[in-house]
N, C-alpha and C positions, 0 to 999 in steps of 0.2 A: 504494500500500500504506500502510495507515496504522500509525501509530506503536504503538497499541495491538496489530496486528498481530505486528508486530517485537519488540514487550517480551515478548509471550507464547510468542513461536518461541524466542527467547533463554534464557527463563525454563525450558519443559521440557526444552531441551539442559541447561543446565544443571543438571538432575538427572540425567544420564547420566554428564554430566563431574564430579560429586562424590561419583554414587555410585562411580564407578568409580576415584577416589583415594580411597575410604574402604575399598573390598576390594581396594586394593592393599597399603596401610599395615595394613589386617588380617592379612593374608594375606601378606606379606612383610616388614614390619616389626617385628611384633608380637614375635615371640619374641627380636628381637636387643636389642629394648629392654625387655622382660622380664630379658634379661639382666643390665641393669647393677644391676636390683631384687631381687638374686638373694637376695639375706638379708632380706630385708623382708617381716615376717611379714603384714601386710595381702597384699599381692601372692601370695604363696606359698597363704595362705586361700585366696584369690578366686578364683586358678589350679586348687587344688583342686577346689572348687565349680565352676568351668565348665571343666573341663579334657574335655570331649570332641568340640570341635574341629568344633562344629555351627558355623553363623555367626552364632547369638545368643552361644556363648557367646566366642565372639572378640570379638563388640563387647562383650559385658561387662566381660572383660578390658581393651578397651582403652580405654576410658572411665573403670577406674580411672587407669589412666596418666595418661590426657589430661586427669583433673581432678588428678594431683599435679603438671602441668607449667602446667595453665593457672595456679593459684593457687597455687605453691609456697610463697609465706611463710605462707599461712592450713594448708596440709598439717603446717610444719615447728611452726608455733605449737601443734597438739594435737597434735603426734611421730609421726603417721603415718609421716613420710618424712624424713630426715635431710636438712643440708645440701649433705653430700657425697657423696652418693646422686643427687641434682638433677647437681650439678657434673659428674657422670662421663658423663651421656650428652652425645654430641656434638651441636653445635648443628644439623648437618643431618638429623639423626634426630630431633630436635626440631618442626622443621618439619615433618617429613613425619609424623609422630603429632597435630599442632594444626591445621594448614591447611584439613585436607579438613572436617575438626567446623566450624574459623573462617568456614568458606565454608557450611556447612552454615548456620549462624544465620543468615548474609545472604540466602540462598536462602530461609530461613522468613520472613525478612521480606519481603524481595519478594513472596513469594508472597502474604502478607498485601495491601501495597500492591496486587497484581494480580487481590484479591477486592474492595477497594473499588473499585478502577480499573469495574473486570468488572461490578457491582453497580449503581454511578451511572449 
């Protein structure tokens, strides 16, 4: 079996294993970390506007989130989001709102590397 084989069996599991920690963290995460944002009028907007619980608009929603936690001091520098708004969610709620998006970029680039790979 060659190696090119192996990268590309690995490569489509792993869009089953990201999708399916992205509609867990949507779908069971989602509203508890909503929670801590619970005054924040951006969040409270964006909720409104995708508030009918299709599965776009859960990733919409949580994509605001996941851009206030990936770059929290660039959010806090134009006042989207306070300091201690950031502070109050716990650090495993954290992870579990980042990881599955962090995994997601990695997976876009392999998949990149496994179009040249594929290509040559």
């Amino acid at each position: 079996m060659s190696f090119f084989l192996v990268y590309s069996i690995v490569l489509m599991a792993g869009v089953f294993v990201i999708w399916g920690l992205m509609l867990f963290a949507e779908y069971r995460k989602l509203d508890e970390l909503e929670s801590y944002f619970s005054e924040n009028e951006k969040v409270r907007r964006n909720k409104r506007f995708w508030g009918r619980n299709q599965p776009i608009d859960k990733f919409n929603r949580m994509s605001l989130l996941v851009g206030f936690l990936s770059m929290p001091k660039t959010h806090v520098k134009v006042g989207l989001v306070t300091e201690a708004e950031l502070a109050s969610v716990p650090l495993a709620l954290k992870r579990w709102a980042l990881w599955p998006y962090r995994l997601a970029v990695i997976w876009f680039f392999a998949s990149v590397i496994w179009s040249i790979w594929h290509n040559w």
